[in-house]
NUBA-200871 format. One record per residue: residue in one letter; x, y, z of N, C-alpha, C in turn. Coordinates in pm, whole numbers, padded with zeros to 5 digits, always signed. Atoms other than C-alpha are relative to their C-alpha. Layout:
BEGIN
AXYZXYZXYZ/...
end
This chain:
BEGIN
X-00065+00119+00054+11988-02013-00742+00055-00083+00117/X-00044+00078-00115+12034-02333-00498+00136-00063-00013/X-00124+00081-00042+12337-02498-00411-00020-00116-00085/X+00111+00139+00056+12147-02820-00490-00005+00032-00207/X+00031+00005+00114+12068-02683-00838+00154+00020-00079/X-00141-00033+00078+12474-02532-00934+00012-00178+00024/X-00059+00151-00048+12546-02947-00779-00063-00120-00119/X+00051+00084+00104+12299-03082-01061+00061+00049-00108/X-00047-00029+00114+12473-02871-01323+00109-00045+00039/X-00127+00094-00018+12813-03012-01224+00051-00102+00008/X+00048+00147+00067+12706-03364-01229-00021+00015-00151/X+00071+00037+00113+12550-03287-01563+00143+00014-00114/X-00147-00058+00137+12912-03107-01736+00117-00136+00078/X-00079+00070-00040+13086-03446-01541-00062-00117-00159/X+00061+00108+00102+12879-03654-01733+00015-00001-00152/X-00045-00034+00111+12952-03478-02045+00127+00024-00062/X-00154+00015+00046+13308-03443-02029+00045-00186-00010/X-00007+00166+00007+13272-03875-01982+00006-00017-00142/X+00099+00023+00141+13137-03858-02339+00102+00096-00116/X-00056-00053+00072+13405-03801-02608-00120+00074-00112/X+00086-00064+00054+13292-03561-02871+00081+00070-00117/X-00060-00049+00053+13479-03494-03154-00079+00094-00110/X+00109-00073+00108+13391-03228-03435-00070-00099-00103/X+00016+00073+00127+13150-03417-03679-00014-00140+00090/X+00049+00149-00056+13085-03718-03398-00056+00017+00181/X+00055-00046-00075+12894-03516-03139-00109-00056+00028/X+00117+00087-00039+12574-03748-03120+00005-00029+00103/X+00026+00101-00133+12625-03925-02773-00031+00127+00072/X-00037-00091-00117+12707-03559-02648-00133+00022-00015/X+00152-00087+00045+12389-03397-02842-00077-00071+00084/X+00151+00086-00086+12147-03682-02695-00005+00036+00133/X-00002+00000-00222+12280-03650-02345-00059+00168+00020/X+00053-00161-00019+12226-03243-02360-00198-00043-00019/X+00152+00013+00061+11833-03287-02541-00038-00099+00134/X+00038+00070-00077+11782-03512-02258-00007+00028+00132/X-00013-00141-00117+11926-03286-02011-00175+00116+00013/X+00027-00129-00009+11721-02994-02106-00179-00050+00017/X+00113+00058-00038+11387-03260-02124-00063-00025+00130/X+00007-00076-00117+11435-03330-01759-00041+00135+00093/X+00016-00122-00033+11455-02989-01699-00116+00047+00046/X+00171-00022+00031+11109-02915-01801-00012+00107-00111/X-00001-00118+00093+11213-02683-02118-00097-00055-00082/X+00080+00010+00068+10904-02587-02300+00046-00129-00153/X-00040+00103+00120+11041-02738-02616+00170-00029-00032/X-00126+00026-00006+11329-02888-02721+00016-00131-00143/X+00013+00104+00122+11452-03066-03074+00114+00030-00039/X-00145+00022+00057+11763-03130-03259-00040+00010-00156/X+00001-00073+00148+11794-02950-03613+00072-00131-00086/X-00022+00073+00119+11889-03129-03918+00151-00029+00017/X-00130+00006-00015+12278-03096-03874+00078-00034+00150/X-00003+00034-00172+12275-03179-03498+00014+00070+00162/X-00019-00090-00095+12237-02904-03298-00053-00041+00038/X+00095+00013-00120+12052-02897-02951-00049+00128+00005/X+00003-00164-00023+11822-02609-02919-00142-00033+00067/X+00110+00030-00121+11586-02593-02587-00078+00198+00017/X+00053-00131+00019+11329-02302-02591-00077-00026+00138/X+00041-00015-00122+11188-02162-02255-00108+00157-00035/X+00074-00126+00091+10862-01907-02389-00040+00047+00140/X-00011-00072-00093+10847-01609-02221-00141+00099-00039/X+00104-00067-00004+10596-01300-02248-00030+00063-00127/X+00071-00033+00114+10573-01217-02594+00148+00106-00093/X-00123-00074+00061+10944-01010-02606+00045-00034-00081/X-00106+00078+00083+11237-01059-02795+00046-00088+00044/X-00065+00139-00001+11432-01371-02739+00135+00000+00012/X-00170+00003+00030+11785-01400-02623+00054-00134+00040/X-00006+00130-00007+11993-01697-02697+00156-00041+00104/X-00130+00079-00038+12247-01874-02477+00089-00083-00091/X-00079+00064+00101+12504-02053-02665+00100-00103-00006/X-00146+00076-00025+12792-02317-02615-00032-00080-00149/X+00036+00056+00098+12877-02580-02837+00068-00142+00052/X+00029+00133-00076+12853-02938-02834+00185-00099-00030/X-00092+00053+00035+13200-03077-02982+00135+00062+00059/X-00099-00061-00069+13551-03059-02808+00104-00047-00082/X-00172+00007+00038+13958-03083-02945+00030-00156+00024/X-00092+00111-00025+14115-03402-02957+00098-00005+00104/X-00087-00022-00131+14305-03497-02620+00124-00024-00019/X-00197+00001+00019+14661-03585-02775+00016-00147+00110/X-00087+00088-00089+14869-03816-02545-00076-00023+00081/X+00045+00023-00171+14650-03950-02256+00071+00021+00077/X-00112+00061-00101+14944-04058-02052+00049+00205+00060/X-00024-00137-00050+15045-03645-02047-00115+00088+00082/X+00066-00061-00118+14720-03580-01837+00033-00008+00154/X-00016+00058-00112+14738-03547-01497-00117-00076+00075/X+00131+00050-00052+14401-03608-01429-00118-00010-00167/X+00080+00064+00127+14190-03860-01739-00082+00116-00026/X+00085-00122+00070+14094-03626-02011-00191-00035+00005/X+00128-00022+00033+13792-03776-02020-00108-00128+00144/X+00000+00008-00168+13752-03860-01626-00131+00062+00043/X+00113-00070-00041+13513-03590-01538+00047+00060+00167/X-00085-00006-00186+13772-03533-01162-00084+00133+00055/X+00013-00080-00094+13670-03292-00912+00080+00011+00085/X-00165+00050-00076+14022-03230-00692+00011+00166-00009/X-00027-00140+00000+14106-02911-00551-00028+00116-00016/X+00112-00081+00089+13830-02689-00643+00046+00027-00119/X+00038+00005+00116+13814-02755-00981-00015-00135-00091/X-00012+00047+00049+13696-02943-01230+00048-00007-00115/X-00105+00041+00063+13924-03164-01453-00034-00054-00134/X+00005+00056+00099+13938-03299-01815-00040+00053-00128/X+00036-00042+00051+13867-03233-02153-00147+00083-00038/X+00124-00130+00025+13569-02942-02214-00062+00039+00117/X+00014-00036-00158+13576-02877-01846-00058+00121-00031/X+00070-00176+00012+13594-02496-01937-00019+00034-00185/X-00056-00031+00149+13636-02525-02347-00089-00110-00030/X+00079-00094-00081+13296-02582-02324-00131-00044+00059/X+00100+00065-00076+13106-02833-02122-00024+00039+00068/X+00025-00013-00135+13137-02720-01826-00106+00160+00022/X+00123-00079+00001+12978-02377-01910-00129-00029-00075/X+00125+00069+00075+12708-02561-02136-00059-00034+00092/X+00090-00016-00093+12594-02712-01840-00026+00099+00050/X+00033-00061-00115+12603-02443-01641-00142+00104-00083/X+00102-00085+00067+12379-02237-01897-00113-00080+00010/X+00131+00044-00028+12145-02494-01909-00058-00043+00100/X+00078+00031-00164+12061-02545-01568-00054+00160+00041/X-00003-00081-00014+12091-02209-01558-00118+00093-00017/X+00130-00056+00043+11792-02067-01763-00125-00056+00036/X+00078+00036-00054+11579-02352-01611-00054+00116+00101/X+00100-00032-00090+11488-02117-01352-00118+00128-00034/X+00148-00107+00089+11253-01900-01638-00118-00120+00025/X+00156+00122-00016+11017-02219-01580-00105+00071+00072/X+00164-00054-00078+10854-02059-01293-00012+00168+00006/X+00001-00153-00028+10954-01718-01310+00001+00039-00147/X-00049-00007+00171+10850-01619-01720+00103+00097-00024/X-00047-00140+00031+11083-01385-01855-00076+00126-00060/X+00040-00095+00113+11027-01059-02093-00078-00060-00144/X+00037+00047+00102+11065-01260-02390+00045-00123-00009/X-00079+00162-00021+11208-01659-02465+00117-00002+00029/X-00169+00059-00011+11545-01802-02370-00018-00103-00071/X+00011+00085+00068+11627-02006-02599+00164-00032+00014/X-00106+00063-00022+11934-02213-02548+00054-00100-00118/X-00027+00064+00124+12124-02348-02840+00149-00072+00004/X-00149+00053+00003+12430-02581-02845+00020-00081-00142/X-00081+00061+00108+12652-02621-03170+00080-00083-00067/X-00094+00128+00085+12785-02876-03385+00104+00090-00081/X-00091-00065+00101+13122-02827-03557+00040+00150+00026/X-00098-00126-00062+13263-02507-03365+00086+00037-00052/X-00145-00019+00003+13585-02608-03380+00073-00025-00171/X-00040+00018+00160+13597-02651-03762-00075+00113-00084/X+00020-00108+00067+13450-02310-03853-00140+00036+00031/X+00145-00106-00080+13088-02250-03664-00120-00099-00113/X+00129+00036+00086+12849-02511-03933-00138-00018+00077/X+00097-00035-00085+12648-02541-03650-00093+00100-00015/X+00049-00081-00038+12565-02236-03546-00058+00105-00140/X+00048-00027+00127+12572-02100-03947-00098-00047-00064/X+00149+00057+00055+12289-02346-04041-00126+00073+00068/X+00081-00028-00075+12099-02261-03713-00056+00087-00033/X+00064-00143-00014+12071-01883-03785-00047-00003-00161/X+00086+00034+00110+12005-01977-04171-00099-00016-00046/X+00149+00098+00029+11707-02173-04126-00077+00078+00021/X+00094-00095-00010+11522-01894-03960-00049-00090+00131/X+00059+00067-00095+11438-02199-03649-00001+00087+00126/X-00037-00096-00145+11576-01912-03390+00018+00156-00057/X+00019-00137-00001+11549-01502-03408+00035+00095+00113/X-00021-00075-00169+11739-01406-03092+00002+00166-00032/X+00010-00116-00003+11740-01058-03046+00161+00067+00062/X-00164+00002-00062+12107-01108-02862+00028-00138+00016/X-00054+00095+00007+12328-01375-02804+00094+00023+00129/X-00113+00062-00097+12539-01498-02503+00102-00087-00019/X-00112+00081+00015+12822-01729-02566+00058-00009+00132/X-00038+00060-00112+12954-01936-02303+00139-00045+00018/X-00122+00009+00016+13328-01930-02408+00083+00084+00074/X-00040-00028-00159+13554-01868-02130+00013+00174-00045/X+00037-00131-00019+13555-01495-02013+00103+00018+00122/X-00097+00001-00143+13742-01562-01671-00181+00143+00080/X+00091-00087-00045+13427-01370-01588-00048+00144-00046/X+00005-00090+00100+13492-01062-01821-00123+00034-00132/X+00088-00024+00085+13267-00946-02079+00073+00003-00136/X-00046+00026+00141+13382-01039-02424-00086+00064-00109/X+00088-00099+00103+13233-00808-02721+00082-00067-00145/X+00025+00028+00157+13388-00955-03007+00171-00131-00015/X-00143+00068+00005+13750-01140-03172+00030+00018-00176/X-00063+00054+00148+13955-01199-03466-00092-00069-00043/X+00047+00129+00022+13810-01427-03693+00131-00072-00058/X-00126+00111+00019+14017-01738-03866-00029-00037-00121/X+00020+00046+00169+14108-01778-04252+00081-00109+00030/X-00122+00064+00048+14256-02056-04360-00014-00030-00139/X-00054-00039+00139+14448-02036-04678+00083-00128-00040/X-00089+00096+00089+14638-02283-04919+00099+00082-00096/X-00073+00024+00098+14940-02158-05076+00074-00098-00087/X-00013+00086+00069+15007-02356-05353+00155+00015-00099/X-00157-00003+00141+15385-02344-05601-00078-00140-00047/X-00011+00071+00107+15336-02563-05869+00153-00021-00086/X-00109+00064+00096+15577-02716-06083-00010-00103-00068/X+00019+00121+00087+15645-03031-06297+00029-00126+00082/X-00008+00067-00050+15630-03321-06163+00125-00127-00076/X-00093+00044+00121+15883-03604-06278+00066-00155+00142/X-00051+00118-00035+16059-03939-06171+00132+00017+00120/X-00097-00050-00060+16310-03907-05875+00163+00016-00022/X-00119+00036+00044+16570-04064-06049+00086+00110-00100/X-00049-00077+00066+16566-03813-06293-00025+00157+00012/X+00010-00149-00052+16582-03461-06153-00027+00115-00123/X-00017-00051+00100+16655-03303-06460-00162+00035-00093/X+00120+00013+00107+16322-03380-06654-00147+00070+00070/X+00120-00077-00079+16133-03202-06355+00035+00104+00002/X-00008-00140-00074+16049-02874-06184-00026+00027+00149/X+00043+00043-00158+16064-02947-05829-00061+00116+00061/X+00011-00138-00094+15849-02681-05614+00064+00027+00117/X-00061-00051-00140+16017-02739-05301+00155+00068-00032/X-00085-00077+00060+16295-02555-05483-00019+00124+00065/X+00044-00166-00021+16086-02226-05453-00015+00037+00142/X+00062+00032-00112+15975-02340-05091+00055+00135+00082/X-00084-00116-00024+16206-02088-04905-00037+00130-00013/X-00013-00110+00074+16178-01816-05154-00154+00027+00059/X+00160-00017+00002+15778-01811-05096-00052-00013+00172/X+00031-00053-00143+15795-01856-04714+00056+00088+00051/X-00008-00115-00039+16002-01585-04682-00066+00129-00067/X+00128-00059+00074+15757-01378-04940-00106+00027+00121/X+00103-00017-00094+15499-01493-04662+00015+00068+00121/X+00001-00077-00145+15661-01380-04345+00029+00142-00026/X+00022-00208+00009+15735-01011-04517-00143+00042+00002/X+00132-00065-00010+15370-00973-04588-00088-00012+00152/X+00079+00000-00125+15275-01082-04220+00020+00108+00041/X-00048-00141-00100+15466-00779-04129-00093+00141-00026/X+00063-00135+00093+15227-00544-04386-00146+00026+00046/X+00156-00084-00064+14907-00607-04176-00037+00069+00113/X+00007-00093-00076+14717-00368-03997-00060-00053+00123/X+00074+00047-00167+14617-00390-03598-00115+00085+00010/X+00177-00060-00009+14259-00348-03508+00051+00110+00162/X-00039-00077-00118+14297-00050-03233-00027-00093+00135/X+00048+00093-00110+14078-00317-02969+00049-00109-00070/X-00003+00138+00041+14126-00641-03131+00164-00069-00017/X-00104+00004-00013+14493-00600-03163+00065-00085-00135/X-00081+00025+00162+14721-00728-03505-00071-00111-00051/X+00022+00115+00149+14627-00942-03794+00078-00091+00019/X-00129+00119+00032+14846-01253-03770-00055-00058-00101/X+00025+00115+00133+14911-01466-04015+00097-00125+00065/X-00133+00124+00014+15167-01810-04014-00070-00110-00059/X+00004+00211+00047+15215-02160-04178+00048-00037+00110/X+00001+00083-00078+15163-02378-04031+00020-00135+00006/X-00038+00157+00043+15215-02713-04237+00012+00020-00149/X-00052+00081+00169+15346-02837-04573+00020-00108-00014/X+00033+00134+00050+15262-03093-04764-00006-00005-00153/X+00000-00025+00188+15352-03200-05150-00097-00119-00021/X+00059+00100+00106+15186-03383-05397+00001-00024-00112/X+00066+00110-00110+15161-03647-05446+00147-00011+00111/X-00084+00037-00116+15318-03793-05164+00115-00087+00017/X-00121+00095-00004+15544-04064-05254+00135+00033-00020/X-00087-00077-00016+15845-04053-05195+00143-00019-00111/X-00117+00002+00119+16064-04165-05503-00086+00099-00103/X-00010-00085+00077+15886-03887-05691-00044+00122+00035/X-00015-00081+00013+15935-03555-05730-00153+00096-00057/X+00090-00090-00019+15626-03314-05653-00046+00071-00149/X+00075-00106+00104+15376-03126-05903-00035+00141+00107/X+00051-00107-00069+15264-02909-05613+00072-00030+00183/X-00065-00042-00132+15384-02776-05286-00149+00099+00114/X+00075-00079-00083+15101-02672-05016+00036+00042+00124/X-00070-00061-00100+15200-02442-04743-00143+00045+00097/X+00081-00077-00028+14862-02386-04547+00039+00080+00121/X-00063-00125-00033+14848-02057-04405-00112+00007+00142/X+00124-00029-00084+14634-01975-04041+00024+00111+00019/X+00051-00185+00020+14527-01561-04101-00109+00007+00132/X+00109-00052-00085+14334-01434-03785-00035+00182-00063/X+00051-00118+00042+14138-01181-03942-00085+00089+00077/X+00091-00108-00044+13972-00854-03873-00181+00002-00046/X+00153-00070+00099+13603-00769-03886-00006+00070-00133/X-00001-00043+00076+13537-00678-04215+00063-00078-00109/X-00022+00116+00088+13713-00936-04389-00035-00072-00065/X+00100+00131+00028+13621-01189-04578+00049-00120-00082/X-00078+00125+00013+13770-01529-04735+00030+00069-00152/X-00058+00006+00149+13762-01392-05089+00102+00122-00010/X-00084-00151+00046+13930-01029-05052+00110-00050+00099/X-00142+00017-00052+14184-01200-04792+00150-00111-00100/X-00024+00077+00082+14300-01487-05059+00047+00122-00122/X+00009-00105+00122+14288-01187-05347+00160+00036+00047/X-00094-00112-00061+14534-00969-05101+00144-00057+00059/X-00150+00033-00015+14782-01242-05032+00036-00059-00154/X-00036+00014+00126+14793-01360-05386+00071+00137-00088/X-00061-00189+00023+14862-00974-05518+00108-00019+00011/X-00117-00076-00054+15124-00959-05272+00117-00105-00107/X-00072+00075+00067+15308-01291-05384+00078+00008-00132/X-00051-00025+00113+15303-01252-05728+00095+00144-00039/X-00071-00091-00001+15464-00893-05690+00104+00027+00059/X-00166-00016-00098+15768-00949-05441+00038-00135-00055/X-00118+00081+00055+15836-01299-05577-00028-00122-00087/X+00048+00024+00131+15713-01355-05914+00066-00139-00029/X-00087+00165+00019+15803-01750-06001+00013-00037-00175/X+00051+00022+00136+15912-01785-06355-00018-00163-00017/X+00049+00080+00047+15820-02050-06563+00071-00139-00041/X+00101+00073-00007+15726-02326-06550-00117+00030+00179/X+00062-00035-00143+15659-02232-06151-00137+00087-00010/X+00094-00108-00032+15374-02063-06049-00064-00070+00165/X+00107-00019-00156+15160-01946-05701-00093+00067-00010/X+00162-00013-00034+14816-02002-05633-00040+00022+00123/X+00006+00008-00135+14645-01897-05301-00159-00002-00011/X+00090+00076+00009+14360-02123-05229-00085+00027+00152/X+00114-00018-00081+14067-02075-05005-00009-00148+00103/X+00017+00152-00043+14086-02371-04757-00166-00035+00046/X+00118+00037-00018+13811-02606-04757+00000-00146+00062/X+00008+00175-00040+13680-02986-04606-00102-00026+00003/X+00143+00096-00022+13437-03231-04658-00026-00009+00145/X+00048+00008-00119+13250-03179-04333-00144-00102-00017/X+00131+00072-00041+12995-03459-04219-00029-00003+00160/X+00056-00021-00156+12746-03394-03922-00026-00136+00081/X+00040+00090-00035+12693-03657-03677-00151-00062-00048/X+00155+00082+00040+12295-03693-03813+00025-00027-00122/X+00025+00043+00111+12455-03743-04145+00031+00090-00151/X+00019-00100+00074+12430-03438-04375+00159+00060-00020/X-00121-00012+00045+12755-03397-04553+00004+00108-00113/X-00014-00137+00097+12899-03075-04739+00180+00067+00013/X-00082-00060+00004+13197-02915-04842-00003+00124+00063/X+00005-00110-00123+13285-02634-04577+00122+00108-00055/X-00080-00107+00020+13455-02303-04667+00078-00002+00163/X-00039-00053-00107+13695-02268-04359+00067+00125+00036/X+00048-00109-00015+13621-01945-04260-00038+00065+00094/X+00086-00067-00094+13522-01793-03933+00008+00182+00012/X-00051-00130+00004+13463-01423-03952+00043+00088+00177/X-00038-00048-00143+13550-01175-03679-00106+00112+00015/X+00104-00079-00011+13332-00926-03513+00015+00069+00129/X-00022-00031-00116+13328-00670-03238-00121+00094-00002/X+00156-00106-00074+13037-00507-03014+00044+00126-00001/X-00017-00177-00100+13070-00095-02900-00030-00057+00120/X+00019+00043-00117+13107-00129-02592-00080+00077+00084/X+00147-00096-00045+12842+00132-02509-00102-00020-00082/X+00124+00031+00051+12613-00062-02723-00078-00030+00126/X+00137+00013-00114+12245-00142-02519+00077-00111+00036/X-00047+00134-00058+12360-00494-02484+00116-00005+00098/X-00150-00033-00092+12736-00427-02325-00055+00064+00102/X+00062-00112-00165+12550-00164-02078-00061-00116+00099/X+00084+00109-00070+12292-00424-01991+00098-00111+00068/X-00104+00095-00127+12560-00699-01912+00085+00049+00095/X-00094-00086-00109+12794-00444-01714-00112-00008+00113/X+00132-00022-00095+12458-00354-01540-00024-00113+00118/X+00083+00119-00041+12370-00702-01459+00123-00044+00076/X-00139+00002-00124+12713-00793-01334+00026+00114+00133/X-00011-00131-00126+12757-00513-01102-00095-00048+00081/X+00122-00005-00115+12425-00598-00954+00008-00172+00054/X+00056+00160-00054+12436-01019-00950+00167-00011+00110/X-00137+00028-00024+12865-00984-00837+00059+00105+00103/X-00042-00132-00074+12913-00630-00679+00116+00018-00069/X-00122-00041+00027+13193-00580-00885-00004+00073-00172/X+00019-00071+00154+13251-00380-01256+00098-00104-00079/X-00052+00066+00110+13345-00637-01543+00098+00043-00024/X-00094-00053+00124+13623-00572-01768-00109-00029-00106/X+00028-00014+00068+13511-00517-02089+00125-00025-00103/X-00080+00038+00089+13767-00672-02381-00050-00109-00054/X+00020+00099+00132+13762-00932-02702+00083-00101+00071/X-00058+00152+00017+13854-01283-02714+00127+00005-00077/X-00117-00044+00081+14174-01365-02837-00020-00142-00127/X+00009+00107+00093+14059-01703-03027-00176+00064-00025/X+00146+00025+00070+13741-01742-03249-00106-00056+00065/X+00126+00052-00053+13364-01812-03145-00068+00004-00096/X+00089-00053+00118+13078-01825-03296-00032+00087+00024/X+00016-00134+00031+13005-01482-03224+00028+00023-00149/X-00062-00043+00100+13188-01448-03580-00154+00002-00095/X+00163+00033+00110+12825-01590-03745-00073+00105+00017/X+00175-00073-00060+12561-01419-03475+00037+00136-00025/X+00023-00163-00009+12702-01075-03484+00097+00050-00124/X-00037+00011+00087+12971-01099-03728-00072+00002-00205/X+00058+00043+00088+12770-01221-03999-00150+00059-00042/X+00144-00051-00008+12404-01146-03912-00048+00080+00090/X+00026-00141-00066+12440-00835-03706-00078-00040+00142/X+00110-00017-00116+12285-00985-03386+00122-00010+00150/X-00091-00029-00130+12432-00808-03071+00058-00103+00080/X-00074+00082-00029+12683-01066-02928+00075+00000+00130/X-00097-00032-00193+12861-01079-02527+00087-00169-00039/X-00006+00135-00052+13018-01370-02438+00057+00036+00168/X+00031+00009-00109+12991-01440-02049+00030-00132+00108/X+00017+00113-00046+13137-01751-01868+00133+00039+00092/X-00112+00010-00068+13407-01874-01609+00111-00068-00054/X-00095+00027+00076+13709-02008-01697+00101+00040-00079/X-00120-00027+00042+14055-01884-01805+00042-00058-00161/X-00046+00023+00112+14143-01863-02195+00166-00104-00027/X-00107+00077-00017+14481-02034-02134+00012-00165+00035/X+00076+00120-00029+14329-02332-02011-00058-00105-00158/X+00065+00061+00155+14176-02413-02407+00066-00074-00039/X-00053+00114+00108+14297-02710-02603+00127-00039+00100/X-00155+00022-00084+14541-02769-02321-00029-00183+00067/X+00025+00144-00103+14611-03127-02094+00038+00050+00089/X+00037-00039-00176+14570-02926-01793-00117+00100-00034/X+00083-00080-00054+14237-02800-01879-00093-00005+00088/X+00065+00021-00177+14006-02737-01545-00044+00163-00020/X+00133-00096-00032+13700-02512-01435+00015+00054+00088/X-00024-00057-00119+13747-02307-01139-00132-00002+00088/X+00156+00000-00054+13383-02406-00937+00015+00142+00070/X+00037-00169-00083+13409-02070-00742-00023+00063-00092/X+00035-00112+00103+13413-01885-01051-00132-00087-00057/X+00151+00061+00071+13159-02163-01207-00133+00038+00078/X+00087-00037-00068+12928-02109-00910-00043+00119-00004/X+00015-00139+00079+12942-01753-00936-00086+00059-00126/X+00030-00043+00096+12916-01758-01296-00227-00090-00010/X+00156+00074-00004+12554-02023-01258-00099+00155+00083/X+00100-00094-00075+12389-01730-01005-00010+00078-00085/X-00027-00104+00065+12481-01465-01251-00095-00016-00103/X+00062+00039+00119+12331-01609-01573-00140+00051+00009/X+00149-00007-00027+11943-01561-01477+00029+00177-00022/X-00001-00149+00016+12045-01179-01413+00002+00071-00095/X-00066-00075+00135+12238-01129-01730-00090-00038-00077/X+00120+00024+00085+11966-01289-01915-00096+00126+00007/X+00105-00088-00019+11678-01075-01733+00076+00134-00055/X-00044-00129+00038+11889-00759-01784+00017+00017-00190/X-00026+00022+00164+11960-00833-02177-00141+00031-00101/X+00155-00031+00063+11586-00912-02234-00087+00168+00016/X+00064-00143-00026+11493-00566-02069+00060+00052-00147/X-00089-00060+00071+11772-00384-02308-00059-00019-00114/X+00046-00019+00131+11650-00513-02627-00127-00012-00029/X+00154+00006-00014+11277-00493-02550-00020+00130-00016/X-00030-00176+00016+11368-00090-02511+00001-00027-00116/X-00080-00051+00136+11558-00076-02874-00108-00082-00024/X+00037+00052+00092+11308-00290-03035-00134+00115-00027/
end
């Protein structure tokens, strides 16, 4: 891997952090990637129905392992609180600056410059490189992708920071609607209502006893739960509420799932703090009209599940392997502490899952986030290895 070539992927994640990208208005980013990966010289390359980017590089007839980032980044908040323009693209100090530096342009490029060099050298089996729409609003991306049947990786890479570590799995992320009900009524006249924010109190302290009742994954470490916002309705403000929503953000365990976590805080509610009547609590499955940048609009369960590798699975060996040999040094081996799409690929549809990049988790959704190029450089030489080593691994097991 040349100097010259890490220097074209770092131009390419400058150019892409230029290029806002919100969830659901990822188009300028998508084109610029598909255009990227055309350059390149990737065998093929086309944009799915919902707006993914997915660049295929055919190899010898193996299995297929997919690289992964995704194409949409966080809202930057306050400009004025950057130090260096979120959406700048800076280079200052070895590192680069601005929004999706490391959260997750900056390893997007680096993956796709990265697998370019199967062009002349084939692999085992394809690389296929796939970047997601809608991440950050529950994985619709990457859930259509593996749906359609357009891709069949055999493993998966994810390009969500690592600090260089080997990531095998994470929490996933419910979100919930508790709901109180009551009567709604004229402000003037208190009397003729049933105000819920009455109960409000009574039902968030209900909620913070049951945070205390879940169990910790031995690796993955506790269940959280918290509210996080309330909001009545309707909204105006000379009258007095029918409903009270408290939504709830649950980082769940593998094994979970939106309907038995909703079931298990409803249960609890109604049995520590039963609301008589007229009151009552509902606990609602949160959902949103999601529309893709190409168009294709749908109500979205928000939902990401969670999922964790063995870490003496083939795949975990193979990336330890491959690190040791591209770095001289032995990985760590530990989970993410936020959500990926891992939650879909391995979570969901059982397909062995790493994630593999540079960049510091603390750094995410922040206005000081920044790439560390020594670790990015690093992490660009590495990629080709961890690929080749992955494709061996599940060419064995298959």
């Amino acid at each position: 891997m040349t100097d010259q070539g890490f220097d074209r992927a770092i131009a390419f994640a400058r150019d892409l952090i230029r290029i806002p990208g919100l969830p659901g208005a990822e188009g300028d980013v998508a084109q610029r990637t598909k255009r990227e990966m055309e350059t390149l010289g990737y065998d093929e390359v086309w944009t799915d129905d919902v707006g993914n980017v997915i660049g295929r590089i055919r190899g010898n007839g193996g299995p297929a392992v997919m690289l992964s980032c995704h194409l949409d980044a966080v809202d930057v908040g306050d400009v004025a609180s950057w130090a260096y323009g979120p959406f700048d693209g800076v280079v200052e100090d070895g590192f680069l600056h601005g929004r999706g530096a490391m959260d997750i342009k900056g390893p997007l490029a680096l993956q796709t410059h990265a697998a370019a060099v199967f062009l002349e050298n084939r692999p085992a089996g394809d690389v296929l490189v796939a970047h997601t729409v809608l991440e950050e609003r529950g994985g619709w991306g990457m859930e259509h992708l593996l749906e359609s049947g357009a891709v069949q990786p055999a493993a998966v890479i994810i390009g969500e920071a690592t600090a260089g570590d080997i990531c095998t799995g994470h929490r996933g992320r419910a979100e919930l609607i508790v709901e109180i009900q009551g009567v709604a009524g004229h402000a003037s006249a208190p009397a003729r209502a049933s105000n819920p924010l009455a109960r409000l109190g009574g039902v968030l302290a209900a909620i913070e006893r049951f945070a205390t009742t879940l169990e910790p994954d031995p690796l993955l470490g506790p269940s959280t739960l918290a509210p996080t916002m309330v909001e009545t309705l309707p909204r105006s403000r000379n009258v007095i509420p029918d409903r009270v929503r408290i939504t709830i953000d649950w980082r769940v365990l593998p094994g979970m799932t939106a309907e038995s976590v909703a079931a298990r805080l409803e249960q609890f509610l109604h049995t520590v703090d039963p609301q008589p009547a007229p009151y009552a609590v509902a606990v609602i499955n949160g959902r949103e009209r999601q529309r893709t940048w190409t168009g294709v609009e749908q109500e979205r369960l928000l939902f990401t599940p969670g999922f964790l590798l063995p870490a003496e699975h083939a795949v975990t060996r193979a990336a330890r392997d491959a690190i040791r040999k591209a770095e001289s040094r032995t990985p760590a081996v530990r989970p993410w502490t936020f959500a990926t799409d891992g939650g879909h690929t391995c979570g969901v549809h059982g397909i062995p899952t790493i994630g593999y990049a540079p960049g510091e988790e603390r750094y995410a959704h922040t206005n000081i986030e920044r790439l560390d190029l020594a670790e990015a450089r690093r992490a660009f030489a590495t990629y080709p290895v961890l690929v080749a080593s992955i494709l061996d691994a599940v060419r064995s097991e298959s």
